[in-house]
C-alpha positions as protocol buffer text, in pm:
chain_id: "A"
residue {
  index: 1
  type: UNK
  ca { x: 336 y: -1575 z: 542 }
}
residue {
  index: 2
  type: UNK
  ca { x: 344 y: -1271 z: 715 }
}
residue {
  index: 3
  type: UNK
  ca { x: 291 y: -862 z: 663 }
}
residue {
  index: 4
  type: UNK
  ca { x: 355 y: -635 z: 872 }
}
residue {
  index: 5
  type: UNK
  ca { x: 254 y: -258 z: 727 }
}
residue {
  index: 6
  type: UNK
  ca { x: 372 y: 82 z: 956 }
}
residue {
  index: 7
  type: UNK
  ca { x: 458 y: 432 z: 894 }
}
residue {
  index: 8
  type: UNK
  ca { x: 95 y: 554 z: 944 }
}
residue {
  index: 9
  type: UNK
  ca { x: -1 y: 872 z: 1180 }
}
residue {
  index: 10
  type: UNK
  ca { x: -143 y: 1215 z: 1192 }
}
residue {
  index: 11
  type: UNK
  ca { x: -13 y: 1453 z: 963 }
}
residue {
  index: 12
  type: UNK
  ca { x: -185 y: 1804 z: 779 }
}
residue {
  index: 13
  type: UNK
  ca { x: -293 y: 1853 z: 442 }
}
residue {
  index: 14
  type: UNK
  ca { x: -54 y: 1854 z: 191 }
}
residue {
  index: 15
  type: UNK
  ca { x: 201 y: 1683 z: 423 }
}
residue {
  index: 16
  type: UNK
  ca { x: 383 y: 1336 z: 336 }
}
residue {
  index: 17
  type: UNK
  ca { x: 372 y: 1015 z: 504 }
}
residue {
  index: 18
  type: UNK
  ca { x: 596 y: 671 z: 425 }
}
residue {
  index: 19
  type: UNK
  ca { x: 416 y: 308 z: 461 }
}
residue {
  index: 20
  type: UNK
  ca { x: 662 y: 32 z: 528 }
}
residue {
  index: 21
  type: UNK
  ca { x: 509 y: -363 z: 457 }
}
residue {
  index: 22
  type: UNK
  ca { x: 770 y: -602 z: 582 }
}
residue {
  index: 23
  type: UNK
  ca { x: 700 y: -926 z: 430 }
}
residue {
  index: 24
  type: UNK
  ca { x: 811 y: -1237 z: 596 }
}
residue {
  index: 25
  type: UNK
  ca { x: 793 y: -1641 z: 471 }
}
residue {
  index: 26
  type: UNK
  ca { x: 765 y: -1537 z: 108 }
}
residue {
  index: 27
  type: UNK
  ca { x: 999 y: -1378 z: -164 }
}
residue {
  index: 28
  type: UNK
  ca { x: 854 y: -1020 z: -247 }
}
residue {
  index: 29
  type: UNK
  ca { x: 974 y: -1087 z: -642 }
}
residue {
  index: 30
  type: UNK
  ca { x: 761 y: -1334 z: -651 }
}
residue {
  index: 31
  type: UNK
  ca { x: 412 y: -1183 z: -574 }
}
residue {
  index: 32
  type: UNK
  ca { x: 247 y: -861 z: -619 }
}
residue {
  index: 33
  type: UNK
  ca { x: 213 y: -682 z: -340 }
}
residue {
  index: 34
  type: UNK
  ca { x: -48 y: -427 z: -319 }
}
residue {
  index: 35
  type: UNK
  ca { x: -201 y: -136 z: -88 }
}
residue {
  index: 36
  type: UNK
  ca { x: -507 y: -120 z: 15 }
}
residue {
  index: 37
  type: UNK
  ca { x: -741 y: 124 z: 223 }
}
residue {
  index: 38
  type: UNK
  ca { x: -1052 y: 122 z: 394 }
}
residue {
  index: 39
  type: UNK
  ca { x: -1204 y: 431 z: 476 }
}
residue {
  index: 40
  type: UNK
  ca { x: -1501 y: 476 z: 765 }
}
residue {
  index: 41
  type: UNK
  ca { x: -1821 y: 337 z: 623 }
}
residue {
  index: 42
  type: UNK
  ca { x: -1666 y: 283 z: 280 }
}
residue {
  index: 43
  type: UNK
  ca { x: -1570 y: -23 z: 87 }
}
residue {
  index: 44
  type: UNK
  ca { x: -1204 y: -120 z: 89 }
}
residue {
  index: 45
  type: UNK
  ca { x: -1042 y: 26 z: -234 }
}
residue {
  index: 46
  type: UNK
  ca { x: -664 y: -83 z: -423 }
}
residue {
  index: 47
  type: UNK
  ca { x: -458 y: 223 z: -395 }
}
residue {
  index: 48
  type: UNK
  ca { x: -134 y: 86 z: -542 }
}
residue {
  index: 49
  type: UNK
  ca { x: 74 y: -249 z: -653 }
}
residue {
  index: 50
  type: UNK
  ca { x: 368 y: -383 z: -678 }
}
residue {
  index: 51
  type: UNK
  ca { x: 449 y: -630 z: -984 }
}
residue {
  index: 52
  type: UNK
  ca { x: 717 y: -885 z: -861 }
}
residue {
  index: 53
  type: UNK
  ca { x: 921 y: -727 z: -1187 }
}
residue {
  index: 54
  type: UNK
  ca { x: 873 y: -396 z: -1078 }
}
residue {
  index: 55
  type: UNK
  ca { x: 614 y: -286 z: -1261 }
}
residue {
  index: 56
  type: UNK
  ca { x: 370 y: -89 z: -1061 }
}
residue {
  index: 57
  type: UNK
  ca { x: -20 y: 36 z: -1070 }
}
residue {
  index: 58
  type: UNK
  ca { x: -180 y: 325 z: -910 }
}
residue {
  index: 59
  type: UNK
  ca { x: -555 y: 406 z: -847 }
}
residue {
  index: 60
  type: UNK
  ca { x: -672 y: 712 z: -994 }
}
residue {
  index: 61
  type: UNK
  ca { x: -692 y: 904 z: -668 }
}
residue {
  index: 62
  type: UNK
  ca { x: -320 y: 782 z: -611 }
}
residue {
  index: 63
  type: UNK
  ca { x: -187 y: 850 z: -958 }
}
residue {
  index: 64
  type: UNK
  ca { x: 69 y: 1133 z: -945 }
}
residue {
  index: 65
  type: UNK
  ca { x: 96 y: 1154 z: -570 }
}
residue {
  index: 66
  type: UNK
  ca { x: 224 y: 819 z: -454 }
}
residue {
  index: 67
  type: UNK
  ca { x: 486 y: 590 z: -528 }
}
residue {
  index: 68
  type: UNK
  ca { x: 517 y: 289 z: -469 }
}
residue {
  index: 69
  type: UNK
  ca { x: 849 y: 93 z: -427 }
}
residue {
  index: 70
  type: UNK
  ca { x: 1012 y: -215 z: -317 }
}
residue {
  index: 71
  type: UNK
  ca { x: 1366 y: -290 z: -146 }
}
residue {
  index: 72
  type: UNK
  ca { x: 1452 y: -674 z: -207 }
}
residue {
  index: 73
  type: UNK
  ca { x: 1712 y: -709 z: 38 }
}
residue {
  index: 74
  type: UNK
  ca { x: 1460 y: -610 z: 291 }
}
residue {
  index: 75
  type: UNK
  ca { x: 1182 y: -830 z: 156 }
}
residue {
  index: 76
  type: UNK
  ca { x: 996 y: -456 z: 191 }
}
residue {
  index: 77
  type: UNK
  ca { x: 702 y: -297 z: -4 }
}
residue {
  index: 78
  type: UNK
  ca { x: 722 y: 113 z: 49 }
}
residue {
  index: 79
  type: UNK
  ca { x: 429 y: 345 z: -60 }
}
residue {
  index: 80
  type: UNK
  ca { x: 574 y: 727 z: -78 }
}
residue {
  index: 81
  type: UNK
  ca { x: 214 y: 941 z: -40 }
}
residue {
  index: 82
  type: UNK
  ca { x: 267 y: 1318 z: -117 }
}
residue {
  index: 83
  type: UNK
  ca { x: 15 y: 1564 z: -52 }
}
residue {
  index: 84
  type: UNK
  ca { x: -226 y: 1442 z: 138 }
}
residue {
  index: 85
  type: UNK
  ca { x: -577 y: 1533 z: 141 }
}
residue {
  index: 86
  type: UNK
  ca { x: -856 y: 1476 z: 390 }
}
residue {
  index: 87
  type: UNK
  ca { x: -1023 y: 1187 z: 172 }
}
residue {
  index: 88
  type: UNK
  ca { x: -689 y: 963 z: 223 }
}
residue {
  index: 89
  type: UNK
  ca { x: -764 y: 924 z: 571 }
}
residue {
  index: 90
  type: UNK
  ca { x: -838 y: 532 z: 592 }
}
residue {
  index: 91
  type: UNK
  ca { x: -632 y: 225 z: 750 }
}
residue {
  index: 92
  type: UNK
  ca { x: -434 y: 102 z: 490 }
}
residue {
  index: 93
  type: UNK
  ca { x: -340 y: -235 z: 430 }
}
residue {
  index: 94
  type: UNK
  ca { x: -51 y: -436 z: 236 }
}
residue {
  index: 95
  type: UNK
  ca { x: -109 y: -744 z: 99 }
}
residue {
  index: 96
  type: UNK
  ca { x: -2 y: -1050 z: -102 }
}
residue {
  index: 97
  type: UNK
  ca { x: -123 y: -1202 z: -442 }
}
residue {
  index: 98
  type: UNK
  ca { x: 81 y: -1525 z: -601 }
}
residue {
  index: 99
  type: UNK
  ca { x: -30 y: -1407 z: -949 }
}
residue {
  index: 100
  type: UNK
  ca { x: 284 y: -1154 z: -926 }
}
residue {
  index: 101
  type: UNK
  ca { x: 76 y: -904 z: -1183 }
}
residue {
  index: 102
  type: UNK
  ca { x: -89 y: -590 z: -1059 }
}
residue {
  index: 103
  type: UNK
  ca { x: -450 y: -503 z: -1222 }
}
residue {
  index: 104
  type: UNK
  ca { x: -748 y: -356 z: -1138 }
}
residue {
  index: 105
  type: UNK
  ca { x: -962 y: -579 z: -916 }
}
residue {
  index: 106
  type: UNK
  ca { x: -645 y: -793 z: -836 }
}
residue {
  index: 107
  type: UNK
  ca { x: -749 y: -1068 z: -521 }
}
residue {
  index: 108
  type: UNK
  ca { x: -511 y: -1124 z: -248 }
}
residue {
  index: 109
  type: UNK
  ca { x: -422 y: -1454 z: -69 }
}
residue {
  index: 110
  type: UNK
  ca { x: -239 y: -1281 z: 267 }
}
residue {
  index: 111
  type: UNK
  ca { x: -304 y: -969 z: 383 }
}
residue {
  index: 112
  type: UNK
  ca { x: -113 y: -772 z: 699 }
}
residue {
  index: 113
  type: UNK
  ca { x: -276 y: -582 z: 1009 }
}
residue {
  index: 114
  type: UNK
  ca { x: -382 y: -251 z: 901 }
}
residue {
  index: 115
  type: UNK
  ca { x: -207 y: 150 z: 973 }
}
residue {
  index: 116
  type: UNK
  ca { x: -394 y: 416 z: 1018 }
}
residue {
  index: 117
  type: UNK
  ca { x: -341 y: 727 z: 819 }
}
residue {
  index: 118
  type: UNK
  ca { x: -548 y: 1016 z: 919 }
}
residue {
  index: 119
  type: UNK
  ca { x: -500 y: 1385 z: 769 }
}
residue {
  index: 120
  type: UNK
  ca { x: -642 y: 1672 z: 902 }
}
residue {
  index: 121
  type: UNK
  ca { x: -769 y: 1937 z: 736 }
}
């Protein structure tokens, strides 16, 4: 099993930015895929998921801003962010959970090499 998450960079407040997580030796439909961050000297939070049905969960800071989507033919996991702000900046992470249900506090068996996001203020 392998992730491979992109699409980070630099970019200004209220700018966007598009994640890509390219998931290989697995079947996106059947897990949930999620997105993590980890900030500088913070603990690594769940931003969004991705049920293998389609249904999806946001974090509260993520709610209304991001969207997260998936592309089956590509075996892909997107995550949309809108207006950033200063407190995104983090490397963010996709990952892979067999239970195929997003929920808070939802572990993940495979995870993918980070991107780093960093907004400026």
């Amino acid at each position: 099993v392998q992730l491979q998450a992109s699409g980070g960079g630099l970019v200004q407040t209220g700018e966007s930015l598009k994640l890509s997580c390219v998931a290989s030796g697995l079947n996106i439909d059947d897990y949930a895929i999620g997105w993590l961050r980890q900030a500088p000297g913070k603990e690594r939070e769940g931003v969004s998921c991705i049920s293998g049905d389609g249904s999806s969960y946001y974090s509260d800071s993520a709610r209304g801003r991001f969207t997260v989507t998936s592309d089956r033919a590509k075996n892909t996991v997107y995550l949309q962010m809108n207006t950033l702000r200063p407190e995104d900046t983090a490397v963010y992470y996709c990952a892979a959970s067999l239970r195929a249900v997003c929920f808070p506090g939802l572990t993940y068996s495979s995870w993918g090499k980070g991107t780093q996001v960093t907004v400026s203020s």
